[in-house]
C-alpha positions in Angstrom: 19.3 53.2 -40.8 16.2 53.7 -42.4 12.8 53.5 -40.5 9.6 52.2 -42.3 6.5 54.2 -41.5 3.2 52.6 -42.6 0.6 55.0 -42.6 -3.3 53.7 -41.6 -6.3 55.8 -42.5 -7.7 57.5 -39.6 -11.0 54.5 -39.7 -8.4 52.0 -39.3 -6.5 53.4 -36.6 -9.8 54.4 -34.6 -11.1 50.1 -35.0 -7.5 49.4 -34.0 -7.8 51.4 -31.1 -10.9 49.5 -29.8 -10.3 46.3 -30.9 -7.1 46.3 -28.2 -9.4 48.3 -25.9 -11.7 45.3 -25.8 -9.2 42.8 -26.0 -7.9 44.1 -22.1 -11.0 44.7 -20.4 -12.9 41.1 -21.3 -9.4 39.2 -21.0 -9.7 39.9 -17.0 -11.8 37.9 -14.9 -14.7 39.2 -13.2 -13.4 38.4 -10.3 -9.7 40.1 -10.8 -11.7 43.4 -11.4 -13.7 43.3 -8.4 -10.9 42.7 -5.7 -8.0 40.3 -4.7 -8.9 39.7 -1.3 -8.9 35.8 -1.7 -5.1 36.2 -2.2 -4.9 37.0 1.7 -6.8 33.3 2.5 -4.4 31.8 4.6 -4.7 27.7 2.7 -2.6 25.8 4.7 -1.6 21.8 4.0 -3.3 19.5 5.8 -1.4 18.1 8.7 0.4 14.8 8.1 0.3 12.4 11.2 -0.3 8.9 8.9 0.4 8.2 5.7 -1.0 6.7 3.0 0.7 3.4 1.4 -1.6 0.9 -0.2 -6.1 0.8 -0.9 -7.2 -2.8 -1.4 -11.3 -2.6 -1.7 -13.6 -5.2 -2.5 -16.7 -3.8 -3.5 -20.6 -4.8 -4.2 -23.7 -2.9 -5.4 -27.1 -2.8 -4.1 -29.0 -0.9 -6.7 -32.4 -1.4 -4.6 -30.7 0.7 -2.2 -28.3 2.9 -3.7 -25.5 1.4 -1.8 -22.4 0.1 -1.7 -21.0 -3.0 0.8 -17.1 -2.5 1.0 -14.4 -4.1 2.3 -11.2 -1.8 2.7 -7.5 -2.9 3.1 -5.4 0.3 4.6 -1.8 0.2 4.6 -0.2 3.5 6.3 2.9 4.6 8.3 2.8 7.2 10.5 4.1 10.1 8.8 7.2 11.4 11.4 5.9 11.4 15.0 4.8 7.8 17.0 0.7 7.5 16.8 -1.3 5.2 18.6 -4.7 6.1 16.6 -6.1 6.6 13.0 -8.5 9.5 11.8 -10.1 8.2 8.7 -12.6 10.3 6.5 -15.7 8.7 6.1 -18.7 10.4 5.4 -22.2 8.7 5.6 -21.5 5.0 5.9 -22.3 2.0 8.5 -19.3 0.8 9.7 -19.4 -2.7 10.8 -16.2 -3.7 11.7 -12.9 -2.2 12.5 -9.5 -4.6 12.8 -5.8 -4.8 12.8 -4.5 -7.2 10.1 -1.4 -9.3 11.0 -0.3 -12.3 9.6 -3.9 -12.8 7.4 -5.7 -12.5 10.8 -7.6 -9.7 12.3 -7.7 -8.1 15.3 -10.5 -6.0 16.7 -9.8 -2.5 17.5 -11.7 0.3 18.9 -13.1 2.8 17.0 -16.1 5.7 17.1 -17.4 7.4 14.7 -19.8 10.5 14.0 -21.1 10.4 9.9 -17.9 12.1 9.4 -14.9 11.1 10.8 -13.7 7.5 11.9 -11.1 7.1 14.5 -9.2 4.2 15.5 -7.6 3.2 18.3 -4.8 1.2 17.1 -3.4 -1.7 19.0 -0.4 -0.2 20.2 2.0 2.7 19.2 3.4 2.9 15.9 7.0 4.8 15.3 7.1 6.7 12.3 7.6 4.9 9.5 6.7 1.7 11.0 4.1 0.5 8.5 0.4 -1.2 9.8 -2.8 -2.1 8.1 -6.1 -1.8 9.7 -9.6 -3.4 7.8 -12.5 -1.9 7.6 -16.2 -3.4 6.5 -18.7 -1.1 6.0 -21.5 0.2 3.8 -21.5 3.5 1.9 -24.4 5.2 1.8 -23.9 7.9 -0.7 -27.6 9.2 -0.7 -27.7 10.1 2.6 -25.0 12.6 2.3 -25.5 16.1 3.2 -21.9 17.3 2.6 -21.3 20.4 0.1 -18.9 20.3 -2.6 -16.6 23.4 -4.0 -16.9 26.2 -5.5 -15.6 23.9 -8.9 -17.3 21.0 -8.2 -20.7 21.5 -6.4 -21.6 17.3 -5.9 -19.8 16.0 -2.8 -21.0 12.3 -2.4 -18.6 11.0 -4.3 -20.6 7.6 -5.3 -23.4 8.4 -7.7 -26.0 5.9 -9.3 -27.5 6.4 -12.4 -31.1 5.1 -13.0 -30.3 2.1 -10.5 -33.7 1.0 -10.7 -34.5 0.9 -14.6 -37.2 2.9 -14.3 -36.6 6.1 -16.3 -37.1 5.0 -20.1 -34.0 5.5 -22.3 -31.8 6.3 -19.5 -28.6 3.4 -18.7 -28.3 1.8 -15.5 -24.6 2.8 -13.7 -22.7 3.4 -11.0 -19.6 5.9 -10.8 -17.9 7.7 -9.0 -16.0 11.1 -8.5 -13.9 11.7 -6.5 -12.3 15.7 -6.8 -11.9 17.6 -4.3 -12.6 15.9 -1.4 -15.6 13.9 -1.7 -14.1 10.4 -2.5 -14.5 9.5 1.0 -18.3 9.4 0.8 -17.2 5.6 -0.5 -14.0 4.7 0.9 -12.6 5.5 4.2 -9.6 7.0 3.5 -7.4 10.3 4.6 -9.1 12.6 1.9 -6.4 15.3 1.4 -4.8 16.0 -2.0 -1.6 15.6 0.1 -1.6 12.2 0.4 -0.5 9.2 -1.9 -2.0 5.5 -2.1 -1.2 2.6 -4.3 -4.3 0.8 -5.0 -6.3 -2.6 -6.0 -10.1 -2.1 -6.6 -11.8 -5.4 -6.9 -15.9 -4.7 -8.2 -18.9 -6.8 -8.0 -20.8 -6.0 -10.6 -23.9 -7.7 -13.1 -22.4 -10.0 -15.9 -23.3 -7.9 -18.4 -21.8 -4.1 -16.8 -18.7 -3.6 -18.4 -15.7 -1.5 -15.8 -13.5 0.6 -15.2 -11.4 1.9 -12.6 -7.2 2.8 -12.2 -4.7 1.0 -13.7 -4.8 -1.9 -15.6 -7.5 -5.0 -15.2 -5.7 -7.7 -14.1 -8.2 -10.5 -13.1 -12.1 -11.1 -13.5 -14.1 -13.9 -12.3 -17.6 -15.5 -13.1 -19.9 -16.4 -10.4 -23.0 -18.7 -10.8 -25.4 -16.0 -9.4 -25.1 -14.0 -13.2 -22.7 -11.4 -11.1 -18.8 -11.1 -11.9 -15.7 -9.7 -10.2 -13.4 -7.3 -11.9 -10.0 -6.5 -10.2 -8.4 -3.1 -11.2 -4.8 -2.9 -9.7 -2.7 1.0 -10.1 0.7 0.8 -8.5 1.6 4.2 -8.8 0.7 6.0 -5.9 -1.8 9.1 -6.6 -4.0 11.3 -4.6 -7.2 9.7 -2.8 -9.4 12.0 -4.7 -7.9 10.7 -8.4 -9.2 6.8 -7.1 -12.3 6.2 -9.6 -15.3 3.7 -10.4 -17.1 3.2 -13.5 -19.7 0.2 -14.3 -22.1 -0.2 -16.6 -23.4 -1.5 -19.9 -20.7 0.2 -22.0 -19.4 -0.6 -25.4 -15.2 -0.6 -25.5 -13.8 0.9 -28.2 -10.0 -0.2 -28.4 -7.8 2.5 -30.1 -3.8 3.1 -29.5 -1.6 5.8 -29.6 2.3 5.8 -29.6 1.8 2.1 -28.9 -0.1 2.8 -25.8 -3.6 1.9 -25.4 -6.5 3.8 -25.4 -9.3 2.5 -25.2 -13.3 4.0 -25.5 -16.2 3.5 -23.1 -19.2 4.6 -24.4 -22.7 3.8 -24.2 -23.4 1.5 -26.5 -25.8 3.5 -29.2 -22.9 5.5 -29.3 -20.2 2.9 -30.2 -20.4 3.8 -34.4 -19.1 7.9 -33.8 -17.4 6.9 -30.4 -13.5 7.5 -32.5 -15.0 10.5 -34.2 -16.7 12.1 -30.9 -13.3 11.3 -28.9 -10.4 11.9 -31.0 
């Protein structure tokens, strides 16, 4: 067996040298060189006592206000143990009303609630597994949030509007939402932990002339003779709270497809002529 020996001139070997010498120090995090004490953070899951099952909201804007009226549908179980109450996340809202829904009527329950938290004194004790739905109508008040977001994400109200009054020239009017980490329940009352999973139905209000978007696929929309229509989203997978989303505005759609799947575009609409080029 032979062995093949290529031999480097000396300049070559020294830019070798520091080219890998480079290539290790800047391929390691700041953080990674300074210590790895996050790595003894005890994280631990959030504690399941209900579950999750099905969102239905029907939702309006006020753009005078910067808020949204909502009308919420829970579906949940409790997760293993029997439960006679509900702890909902709900940051910054009015809450108006608080019912159990059985047989298309509703029930008043009891409820308090601090800015933060809503809890709800169901109308009797639920065995786990035994499924329930509670309604909810309230108003989100996204403004008047004072919550803190993570050290990825640093917005935490979840609901934003953009230019809602028209006043800032060259700037589209629109309302979205988003919802990572946490921070969806500044909008809907919901159990806000990654941990959790919710099919959903999002039905939106919105100006004739907003286009929008939200989970799943559109599956109804209706005119109204005030200049206003309702868009119904519906997603029946089930997915985290925080991945439930809003969009609405004046947007131009540009439909595309992809392995016979749709894809479609939403773009302001100056940008609808490079919207394929910007996206693909």
């Amino acid at each position: 067996m032979q062995l093949l020996t290529i031999k480097l001139p000396m300049k070559n070997i020294i830019a070798a040298f520091f080219l890998l010498f480079s290539l290790t120090c800047f391929s390691q995090k700041p953080d990674d060189q300074k210590n790895e004490a996050w790595k003894n953070i005890y994280r631990a899951t959030p504690a399941k006592i209900n579950d999750l099952i099905h969102t239905r909201l029907d939702v309006s804007f006020d753009f005078s206000k910067s808020w949204m009226y909502g009308k919420a549908w829970i579906t949940l179980k409790p997760h293993f143990y029997p439960t006679d109450s509900l702890n909902l996340d709900a940051k910054s809202m009015t809450v108006n009303e608080v019912s159990m829904v059985k047989d298309d009527k509703k029930y008043p329950l009891k409820f308090s609630y601090n800015g933060l938290n809503l809890l709800i004194t169901l109308d009797r004790t639920y065995q786990g597994g035994e499924r329930y739905t509670v309604f909810i109508d309230y108003i989100a008040k996204p403004g008047e949030s004072k919550e803190e977001g993570s050290r990825a994400i640093y917005g935490a109200q979840g609901l934003y509007f953009i230019n809602p009054l028209g006043k800032e020239k060259d700037k589209p009017t629109q309302v979205w939402t988003q919802g990572e980490t946490e921070s969806n329940s500044g909008w809907v009352p919901t159990i806000d932990k990654p941990n959790q999973k919710t099919t959903g139905e999002i039905s939106m209000t919105v100006p004739a002339g907003f286009q929008t978007l939200s989970n799943g696929l559109l599956v109804k929309q209706k005119k109204h003779s005030d200049g206003t229509r309702t868009d119904t989203w519906r997603m029946d997978l089930p997915h985290a709270p925080y991945l439930m989303m809003m969009a609405a505005g004046e947007y131009s759609i540009i439909k595309d497809s992809y392995r016979g799947k749709e894809v479609s575009y939403y773009v302001e609409k100056e940008y609808a002529p490079v919207a394929e080029k910007s996206l693909v």
